[in-house]
C-alpha positions as CSV (number, residue, x, y, z in Angstrom):
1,X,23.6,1.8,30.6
2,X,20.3,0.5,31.3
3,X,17.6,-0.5,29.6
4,X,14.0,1.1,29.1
5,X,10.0,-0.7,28.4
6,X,8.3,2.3,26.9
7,X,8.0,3.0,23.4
8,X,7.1,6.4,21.8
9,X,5.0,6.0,18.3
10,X,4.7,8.4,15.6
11,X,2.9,8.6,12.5
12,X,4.5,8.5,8.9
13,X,2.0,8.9,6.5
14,X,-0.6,7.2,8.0
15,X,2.1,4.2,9.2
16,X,3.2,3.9,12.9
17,X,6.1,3.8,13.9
18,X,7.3,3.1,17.3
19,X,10.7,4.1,18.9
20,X,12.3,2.6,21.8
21,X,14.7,3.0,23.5
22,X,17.5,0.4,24.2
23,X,20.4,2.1,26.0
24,X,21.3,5.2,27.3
25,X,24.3,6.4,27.3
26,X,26.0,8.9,30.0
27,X,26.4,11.5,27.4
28,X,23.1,12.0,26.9
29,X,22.9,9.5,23.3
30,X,20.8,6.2,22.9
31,X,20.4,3.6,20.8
32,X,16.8,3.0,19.5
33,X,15.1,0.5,17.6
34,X,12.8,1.6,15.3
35,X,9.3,-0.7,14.0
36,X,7.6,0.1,11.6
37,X,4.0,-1.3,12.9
38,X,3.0,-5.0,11.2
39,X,6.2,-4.8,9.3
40,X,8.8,-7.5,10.7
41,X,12.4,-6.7,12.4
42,X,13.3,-2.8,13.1
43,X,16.0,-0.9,12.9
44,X,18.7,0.0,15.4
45,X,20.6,3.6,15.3
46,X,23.9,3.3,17.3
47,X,24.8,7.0,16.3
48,X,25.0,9.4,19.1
49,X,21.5,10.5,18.9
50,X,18.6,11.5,21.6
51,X,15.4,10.0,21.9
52,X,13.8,13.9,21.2
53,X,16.0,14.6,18.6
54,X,15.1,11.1,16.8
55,X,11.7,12.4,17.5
56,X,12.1,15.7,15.6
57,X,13.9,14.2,12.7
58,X,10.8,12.1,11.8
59,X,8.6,14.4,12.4
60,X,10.2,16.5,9.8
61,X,10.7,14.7,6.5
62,X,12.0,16.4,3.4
63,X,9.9,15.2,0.3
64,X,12.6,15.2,-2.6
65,X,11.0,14.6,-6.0
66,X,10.3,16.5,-9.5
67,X,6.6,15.3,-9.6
68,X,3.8,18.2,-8.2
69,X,1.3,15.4,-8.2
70,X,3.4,13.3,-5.7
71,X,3.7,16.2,-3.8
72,X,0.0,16.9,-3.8
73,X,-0.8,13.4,-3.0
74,X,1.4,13.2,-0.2
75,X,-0.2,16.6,1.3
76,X,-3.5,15.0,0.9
77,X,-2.9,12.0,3.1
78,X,-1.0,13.9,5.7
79,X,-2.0,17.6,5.2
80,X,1.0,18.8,8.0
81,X,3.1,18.5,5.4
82,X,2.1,21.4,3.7
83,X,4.9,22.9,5.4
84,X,7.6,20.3,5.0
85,X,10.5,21.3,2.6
86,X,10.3,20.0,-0.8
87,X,13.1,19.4,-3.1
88,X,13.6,18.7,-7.0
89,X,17.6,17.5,-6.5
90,X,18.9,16.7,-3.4
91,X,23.0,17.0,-2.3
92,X,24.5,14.7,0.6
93,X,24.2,18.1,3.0
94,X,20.1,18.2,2.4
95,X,19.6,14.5,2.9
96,X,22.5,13.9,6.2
97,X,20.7,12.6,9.3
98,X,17.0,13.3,7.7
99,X,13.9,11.6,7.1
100,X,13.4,11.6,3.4
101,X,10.3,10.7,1.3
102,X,11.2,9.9,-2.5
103,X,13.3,7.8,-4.2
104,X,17.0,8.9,-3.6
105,X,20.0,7.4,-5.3
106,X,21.8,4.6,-2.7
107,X,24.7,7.2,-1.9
108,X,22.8,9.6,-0.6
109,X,20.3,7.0,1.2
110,X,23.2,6.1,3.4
111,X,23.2,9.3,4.3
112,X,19.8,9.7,5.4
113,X,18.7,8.6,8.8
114,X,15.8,6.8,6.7
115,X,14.2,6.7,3.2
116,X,10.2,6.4,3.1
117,X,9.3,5.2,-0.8
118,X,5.6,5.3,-2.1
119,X,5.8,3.0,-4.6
120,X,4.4,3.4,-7.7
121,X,2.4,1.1,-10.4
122,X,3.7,1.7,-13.8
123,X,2.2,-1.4,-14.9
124,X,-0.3,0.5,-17.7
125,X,2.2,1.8,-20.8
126,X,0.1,4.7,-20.9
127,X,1.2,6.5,-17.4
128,X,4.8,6.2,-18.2
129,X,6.3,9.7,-18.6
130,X,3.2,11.6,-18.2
131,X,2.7,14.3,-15.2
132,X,0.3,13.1,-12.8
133,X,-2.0,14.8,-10.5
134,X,-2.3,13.6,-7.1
135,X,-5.8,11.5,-8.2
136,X,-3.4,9.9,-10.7
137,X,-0.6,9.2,-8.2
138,X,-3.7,7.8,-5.4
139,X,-4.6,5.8,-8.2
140,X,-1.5,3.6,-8.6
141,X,0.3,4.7,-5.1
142,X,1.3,1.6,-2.7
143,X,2.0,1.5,0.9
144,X,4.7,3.9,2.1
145,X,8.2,1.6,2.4
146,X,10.7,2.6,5.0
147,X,14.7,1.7,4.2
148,X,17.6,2.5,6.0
149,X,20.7,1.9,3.7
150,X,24.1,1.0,5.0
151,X,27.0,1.9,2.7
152,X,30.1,-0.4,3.0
């Protein structure tokens, strides 16, 4: 085992997140911590995974939602994913090990490698149960939040 300084960073909507690397293992796994920037604490992945293929993961979410205007609104403030797979219902197999933007149910969170939420404002009566566009969504849309769920 031994122990590595550098981090790697990529960007999640806009958010950076950095990666580094704690251990490596002779098999060619690590474990990694993962910050999300000016967020406190990070989280550690003791899975057999690889610094690259952590890398890859991230850098391709699935979006998993009903709502076209999410969708749009997500495409506007980070137009590469245009070609990132969207779903309407996701099973355990879509979500296993991936980096997943919506709001997923806590079973299959656990199975996700990590869940990025855009909250939402539903504060006005009005917007409740109505489609939005993408200016809709920009208009009540938070910060992107980054979980990683645990089952027990």
């Amino acid at each position: 085992m031994h122990y590595l300084k550098d981090a790697q960073s990529i960007s999640i909507l806009g958010v950076r997140v950095l990666i580094n690397t704690l251990t490596h293992e002779a098999d060619g796994s690590a474990t990694m911590r993962l910050t999300v920037e000016g967020r406190p604490g990070g989280i550690d992945f003791d899975f057999p995974t690889t610094p690259e293929s952590l890398l890859a993961e991230i850098a391709n979410p699935l979006i998993i939602t009903r709502h076209a205007g999410l969708v749009d609104f997500l495409i506007d403030i980070c137009p590469c994913l245009g070609t990132i797979q969207v779903l309407a219902h996701a099973t355990p197999a879509d979500v296993m090990g991936r980096v997943c933007i919506g709001v997923l149910p806590p079973h299959l969170a656990a199975l996700a490698l990590l869940q990025v939420e855009i909250p939402l404002d539903f504060s006005d009566p009005a917007l409740r149960g109505s489609e939005l566009t993408a200016a809709g969504v920009a208009a009540i849309a938070g910060s992107p939040r980054f979980y990683r769920v645990m089952g027990v």
